[in-house]
C-alpha positions in Angstrom: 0.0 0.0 0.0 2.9 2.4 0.9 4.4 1.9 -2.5 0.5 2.9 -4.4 0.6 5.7 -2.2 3.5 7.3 -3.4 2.8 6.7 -7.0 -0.7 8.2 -6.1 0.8 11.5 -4.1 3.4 12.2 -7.2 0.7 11.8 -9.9 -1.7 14.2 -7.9 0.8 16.4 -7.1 2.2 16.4 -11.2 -1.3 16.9 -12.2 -1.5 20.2 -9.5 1.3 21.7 -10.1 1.3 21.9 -13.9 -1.7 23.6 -16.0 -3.3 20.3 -17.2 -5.9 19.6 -13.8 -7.2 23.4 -14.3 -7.6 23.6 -18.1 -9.4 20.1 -18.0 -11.6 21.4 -14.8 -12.4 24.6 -16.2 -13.5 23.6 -19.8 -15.7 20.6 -18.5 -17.3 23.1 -15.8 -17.7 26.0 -18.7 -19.3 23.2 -20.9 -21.5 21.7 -18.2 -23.0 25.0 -17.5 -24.2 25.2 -21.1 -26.0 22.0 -21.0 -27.0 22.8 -16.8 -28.7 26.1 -18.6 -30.3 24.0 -21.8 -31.8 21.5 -19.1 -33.2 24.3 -16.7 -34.5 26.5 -19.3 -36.7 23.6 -20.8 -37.3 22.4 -17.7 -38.9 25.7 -16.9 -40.3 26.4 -20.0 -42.1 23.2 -19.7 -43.4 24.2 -16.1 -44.9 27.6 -17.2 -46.6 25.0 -20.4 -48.1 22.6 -17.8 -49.1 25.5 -15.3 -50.9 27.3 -18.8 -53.0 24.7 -20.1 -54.8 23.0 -16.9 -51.6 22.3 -14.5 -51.0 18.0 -15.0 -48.5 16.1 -12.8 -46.1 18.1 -11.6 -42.6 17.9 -12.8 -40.2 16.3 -10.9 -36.4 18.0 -11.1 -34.4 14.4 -10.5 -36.4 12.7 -13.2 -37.1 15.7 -15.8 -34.1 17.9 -15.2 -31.4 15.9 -13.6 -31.3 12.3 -15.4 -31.5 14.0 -18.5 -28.8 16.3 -17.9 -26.2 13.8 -16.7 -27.4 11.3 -19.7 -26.2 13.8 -21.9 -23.4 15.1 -20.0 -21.4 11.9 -20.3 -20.2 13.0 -24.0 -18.3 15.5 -22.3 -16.0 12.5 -20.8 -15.3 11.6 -24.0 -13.1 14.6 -24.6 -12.0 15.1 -21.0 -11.1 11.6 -19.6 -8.7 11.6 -22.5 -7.2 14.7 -21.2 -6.5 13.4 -17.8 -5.3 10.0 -18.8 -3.1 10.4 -22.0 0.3 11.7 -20.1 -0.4 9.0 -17.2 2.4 6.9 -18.4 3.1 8.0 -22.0 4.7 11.6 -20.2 6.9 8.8 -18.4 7.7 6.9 -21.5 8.5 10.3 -23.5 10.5 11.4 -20.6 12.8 8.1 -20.0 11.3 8.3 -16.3 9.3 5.2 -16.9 12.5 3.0 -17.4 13.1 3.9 -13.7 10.1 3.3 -12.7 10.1 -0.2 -13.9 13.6 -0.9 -12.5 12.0 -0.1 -9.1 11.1 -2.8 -6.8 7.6 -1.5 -7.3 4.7 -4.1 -8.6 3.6 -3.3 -12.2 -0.2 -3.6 -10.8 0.8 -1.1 -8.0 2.3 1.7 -10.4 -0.9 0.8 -12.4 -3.1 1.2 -9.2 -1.6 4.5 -8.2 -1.9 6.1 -12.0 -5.5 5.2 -11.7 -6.1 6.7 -8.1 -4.5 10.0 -9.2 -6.5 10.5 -12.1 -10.1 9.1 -10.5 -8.8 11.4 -8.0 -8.7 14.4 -10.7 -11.9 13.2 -12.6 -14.0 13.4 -8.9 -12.8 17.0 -8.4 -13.7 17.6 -12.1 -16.8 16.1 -11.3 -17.2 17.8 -8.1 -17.7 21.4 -10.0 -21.3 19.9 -10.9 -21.9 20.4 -7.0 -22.6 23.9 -7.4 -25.6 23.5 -10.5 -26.5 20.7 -7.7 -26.8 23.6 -5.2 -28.6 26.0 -7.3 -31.5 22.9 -7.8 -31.4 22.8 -3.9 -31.8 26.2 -3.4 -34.5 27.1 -5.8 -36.3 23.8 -6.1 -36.7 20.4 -4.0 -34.7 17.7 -5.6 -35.1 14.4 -3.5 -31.0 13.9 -2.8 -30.9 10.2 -2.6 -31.3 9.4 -6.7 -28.9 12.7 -6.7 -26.4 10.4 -4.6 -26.9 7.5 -6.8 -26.5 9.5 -9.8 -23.1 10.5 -8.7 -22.1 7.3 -7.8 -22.9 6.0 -11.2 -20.8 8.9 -12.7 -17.6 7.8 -10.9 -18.0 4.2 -12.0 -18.0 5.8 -15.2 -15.5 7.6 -15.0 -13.3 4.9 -13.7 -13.9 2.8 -16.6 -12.8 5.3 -18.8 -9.6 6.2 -17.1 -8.9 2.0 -16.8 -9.0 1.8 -20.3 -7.6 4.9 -20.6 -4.1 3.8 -19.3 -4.3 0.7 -21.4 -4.0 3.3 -24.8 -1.4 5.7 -22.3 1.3 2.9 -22.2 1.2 1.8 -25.6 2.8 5.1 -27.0 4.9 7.9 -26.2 2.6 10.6 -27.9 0.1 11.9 -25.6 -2.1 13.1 -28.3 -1.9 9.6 -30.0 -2.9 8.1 -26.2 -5.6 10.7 -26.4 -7.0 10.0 -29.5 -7.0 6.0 -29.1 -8.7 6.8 -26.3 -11.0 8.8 -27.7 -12.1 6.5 -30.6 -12.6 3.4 -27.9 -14.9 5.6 -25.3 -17.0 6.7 -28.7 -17.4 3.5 -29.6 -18.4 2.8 -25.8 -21.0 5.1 -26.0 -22.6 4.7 -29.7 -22.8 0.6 -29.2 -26.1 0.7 -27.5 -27.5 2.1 -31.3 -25.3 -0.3 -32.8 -27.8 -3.1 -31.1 -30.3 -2.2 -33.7 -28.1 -2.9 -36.7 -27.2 -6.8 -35.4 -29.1 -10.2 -35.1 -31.8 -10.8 -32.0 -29.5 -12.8 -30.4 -26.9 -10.5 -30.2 -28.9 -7.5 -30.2 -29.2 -7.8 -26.1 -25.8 -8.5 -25.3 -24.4 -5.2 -27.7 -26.9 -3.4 -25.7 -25.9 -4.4 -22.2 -22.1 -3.5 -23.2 -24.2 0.1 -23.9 -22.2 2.4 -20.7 -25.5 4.6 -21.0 -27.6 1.7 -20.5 -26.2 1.4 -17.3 -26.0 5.0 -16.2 -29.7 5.3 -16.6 -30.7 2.9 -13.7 -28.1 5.3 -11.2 -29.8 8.2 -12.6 -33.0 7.1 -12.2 -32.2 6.0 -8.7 -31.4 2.6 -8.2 -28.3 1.3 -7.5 -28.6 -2.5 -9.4 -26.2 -5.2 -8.6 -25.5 -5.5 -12.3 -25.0 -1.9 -13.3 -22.4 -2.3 -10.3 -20.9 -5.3 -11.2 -20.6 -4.4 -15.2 -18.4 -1.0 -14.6 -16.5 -2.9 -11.8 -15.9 -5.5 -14.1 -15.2 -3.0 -16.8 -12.5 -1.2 -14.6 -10.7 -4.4 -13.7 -10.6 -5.6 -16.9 -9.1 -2.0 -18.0 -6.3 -2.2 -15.2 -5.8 -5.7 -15.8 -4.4 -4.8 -19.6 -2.8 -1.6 -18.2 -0.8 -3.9 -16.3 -0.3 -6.6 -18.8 1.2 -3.8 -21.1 3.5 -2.3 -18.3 4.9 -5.7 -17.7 5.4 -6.4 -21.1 8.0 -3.3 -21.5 9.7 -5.7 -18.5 10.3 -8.5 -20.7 10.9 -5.9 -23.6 13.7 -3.9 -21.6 
């Protein structure tokens, strides 16, 4: 554990201390705000309709406001998990710190481990700037804060199948922007293959569609916490350090 922790505290503190953690936090938060404003003005607009023509159920903000807004959010991960993950051990490749690295007496899982806490770490704080949208719903509105919680936790799981897979494509190359963009391609794939379900057999149709990341956002953002959702990004994220790994070793046998 002591040797995870120091990979994690140089990783957070290399993130910090140079430009990349603020340009990636600042650009997701400027773009969530645009679609936090789309949602809230049709949500409104919607409110005003209903109250106009005879009133109907009332709206609920976690269901019409909230799901759909972190349903559509998610394509902002696409651009910005890239971002965090491409100079995780590319940088060190590019660098000729990695060689050291791997001369350590350090596990390859546990240098894996530690990339990976650092940038979750990076991704919750970037995800953390959603808190204060969060606090203008509480403020002006009643949002029930238990699906809010769920939601949240479904966006981390996410996120940290994204960054899993994202160090798999960071320690194939020295280029960033080549880690970035094969990570890229693999996340948009991720997130198109629930349409792709459409285009395939009956029999397969089902099991495109449960590889569908969306598909198993929707139940957190609805509010419900399912085993499988659970299990599927858990499975998702050790699979995704499991290769990171694999591919670290293999510049053992390499070197």
């Amino acid at each position: 554990m002591s040797n995870i922790w120091a990979i994690y505290r140089r990783e957070v503190k290399s993130y910090f201390t140079s430009p990349i953690a603020y340009v990636v936090i600042a650009v997701f938060a400027f773009l969530y705000g645009f679609f936090f404003r789309d949602y809230l003005y049709r949500f409104i607009m919607y409110g005003f309709q209903a109250a106009q023509y005879g009133g109907g159920p009332a709206l609920n903000v976690n269901q019409h406001l909230i799901r759909g807004l972190f349903l559509s959010s998610t394509v902002l991960f696409l651009f910005m998990v890239p971002l965090i993950t491409m100079r995780s051990i590319a940088e060190e490749k590019r660098s000729g710190t990695f060689e050291l690295l791997l001369t350590s007496p350090i596990p390859d899982s546990q240098i894996v481990l530690g990339k990976f806490g650092a940038a979750l770490t990076l991704y919750a704080v970037m995800l953390g700037s959603t808190l204060i949208h969060m606090g203008i719903l509480f403020y002006f509105g009643n949002p029930e804060w238990k699906p809010l919680v769920a939601s949240y936790l479904g966006m981390l799981l996410l996120g940290g199948s994204f960054i899993s897979f994202g160090l798999v494509f960071s320690s194939l190359t020295r280029n960033q922007i080549i880690a970035a963009f094969l990570s890229f391609i693999a996340f948009l794939f991720l997130w198109l293959i629930e349409y792709m379900g459409d285009w395939v057999g009956p029999g397969m149709s089902e099991f495109v569609k449960y590889l569908s990341i969306n598909q198993h956002l929707d139940g957190f953002c609805k509010g419900v916490i399912d085993t499988k959702d659970v299990v599927f990004y858990l499975s998702f994220i050790g699979f995704g350090l499991f290769l990171a790994t694999e591919s670290v070793e293999s510049h053992r046998w390499r070197g």
